[in-house]
VEXMARGU-173293 format. One record per residue (C-alpha): x negated, y negated, z. Coordinates in steps of 0.02 Angstrom, whole numbers, plus 50000, padded with zeros to 5 digits. Example, Ala and Ser with C-alpha at 12.3 -4.5 7.8 and 13.67 -1.06 7.14 Angstrom:
BEGIN
493855022550390/493165005350357/
***
This chain:
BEGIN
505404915250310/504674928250227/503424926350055/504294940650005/505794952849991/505994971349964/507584978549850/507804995649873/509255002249762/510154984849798/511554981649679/511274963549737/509334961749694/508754949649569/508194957549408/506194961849391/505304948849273/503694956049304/502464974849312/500804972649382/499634986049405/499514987449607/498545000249716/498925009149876/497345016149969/498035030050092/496385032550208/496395043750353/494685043650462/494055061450541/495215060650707/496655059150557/497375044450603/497835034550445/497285016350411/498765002150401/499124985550421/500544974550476/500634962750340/500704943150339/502104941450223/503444951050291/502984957750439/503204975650424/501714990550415/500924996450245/499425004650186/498094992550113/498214987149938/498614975049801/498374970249622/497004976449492/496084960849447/495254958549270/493654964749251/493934980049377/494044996749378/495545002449474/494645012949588/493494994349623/495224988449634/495454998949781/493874997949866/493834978149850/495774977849908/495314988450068/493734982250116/494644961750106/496104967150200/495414978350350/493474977150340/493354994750314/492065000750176/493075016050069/492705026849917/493945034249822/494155052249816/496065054349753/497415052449678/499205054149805/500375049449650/500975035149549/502745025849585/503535016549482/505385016449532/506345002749453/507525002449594/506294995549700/505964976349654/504814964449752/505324944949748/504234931049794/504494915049852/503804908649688/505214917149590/504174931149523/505254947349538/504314962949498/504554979649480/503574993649583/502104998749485/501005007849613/499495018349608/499085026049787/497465033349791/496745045249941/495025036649995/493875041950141/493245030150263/491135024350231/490885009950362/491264994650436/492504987850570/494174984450581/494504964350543/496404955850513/496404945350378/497434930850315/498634946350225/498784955950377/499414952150557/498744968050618/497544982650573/497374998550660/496995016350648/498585025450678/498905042550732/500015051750628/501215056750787/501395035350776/502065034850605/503625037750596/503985023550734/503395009150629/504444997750527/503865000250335/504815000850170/505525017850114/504135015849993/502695014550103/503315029850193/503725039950038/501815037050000/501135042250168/502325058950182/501375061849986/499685059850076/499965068550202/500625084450109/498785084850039/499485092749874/498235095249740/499395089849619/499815069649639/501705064249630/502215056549478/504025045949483/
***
């Protein structure tokens, strides 16, 4: 059984309890294929990330989120956008029911190797022609079509 379970504009999902300031890290190395991981807790792919922890910056957020879940040394150099859409509600097996509050920030590969962790089932480089055949939320894709459009301005919704 899954640790946790994605609403998307489900008339059924339980109502959000919770908003915690999470990051995305959308990281493409120079061949452009983009960083992701299949994660532990419900199988599908996603870009690294998680929650900002206190006594962090967000972009440390980021960079300590990254480097734990793929090995991968990153800095930040971006902003993709910020999404916070209340249809989308996370629910965890401990009964916390949150509300997508997501900052995905571009970042740029420094060093280090690829590792799995105890978050991720898989981590690989993937190029973009692979994409679109993973299984990932709409919301992991939404943020990966924003990085890839490269636009100057980051999405806001």
């Amino acid at each position: 059984m899954s640790r946790r379970t994605d609403y998307f504009n489900d008339p059924s999902a339980p109502k959000a309890n919770s908003i915690v300031p999470a990051v995305t890290a959308f990281v493409v190395n120079d061949a452009g294929a983009v960083l992701m991981e299949r994660r532990s807790d419900n199988g599908r792919w996603g870009m690294p990330g998680g929650v900002q922890e206190i006594g962090e910056n967000i972009a440390g957020t980021v960079v300590r989120e990254v480097r734990e879940e793929t090995g991968i040394t990153v800095e930040v150099v971006g902003l993709v956008g910020i999404f916070t859409d209340p249809g989308h509600v996370i629910a965890f097996a401990d009964g916390e029911v949150r509300q997508e509050f997501s900052l995905c920030f571009r970042a740029r590969p420094v060093s280090g190797d690829i590792k799995v962790s105890s978050e991720s089932l898989e981590v690989r480089w993937i190029p973009r022609s692979e994409v679109d055949s993973l299984d990932m939320s709409p919301t992991t894709r939404r943020r990966l079509e924003e990085g890839f459009r490269e636009s100057p301005v980051p999405r806001i919704s």
